[in-house]
C-alpha positions, 0 to 999 in steps of 0.5 A: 500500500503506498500512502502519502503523508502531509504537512504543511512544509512537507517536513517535520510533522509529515516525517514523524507521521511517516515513521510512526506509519512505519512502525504501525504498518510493520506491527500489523505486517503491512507492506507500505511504501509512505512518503511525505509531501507539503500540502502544495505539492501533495495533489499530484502526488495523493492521485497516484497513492493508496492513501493519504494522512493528513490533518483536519487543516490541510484535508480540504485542500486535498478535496479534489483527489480520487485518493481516501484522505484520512484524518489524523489528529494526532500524529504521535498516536499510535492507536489512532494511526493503528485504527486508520490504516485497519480500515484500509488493511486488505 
């Protein structure tokens, strides 16, 4: 599953998601390729990913994808990214 981690910068904050997807990911035997990208750039990318993290600022700016994009509140909380990426587990 690729999934597409944003912020606003496209560092920081996308890059701790990123890693906390990981970790997520491989405790539930996930395979997933996660990238990060700033809200600006996210568009072109989200189209050719799986799906796409985010938080409740930036998810309307990524209104017009065909990609899911789901909210995370908290991107340190491992059992809120846990509950998320379940939904999208095949």
């Amino acid at each position: 599953m690729d999934i597409l981690c944003v912020c606003g910068m496209g560092i920081g904050t996308s890059v701790i998601l990123r890693s906390n997807v990981e970790q997520v990911a491989a405790d539930m035997g996930l395979d997933v390729n996660v990238q990060t990208a700033d809200a600006g750039s996210a568009m072109g990318t989200a189209n050719m990913c799986d799906l796409v993290l985010t938080s409740a600022e930036l998810a309307g700016q990524l209104s017009g994808t065909s990609t899911p994009v789901e909210v995370v509140s908290n991107f340190m909380d491992k059992d809120e990214i846990r509950s998320v990426l379940e939904k999208y587990a095949a």
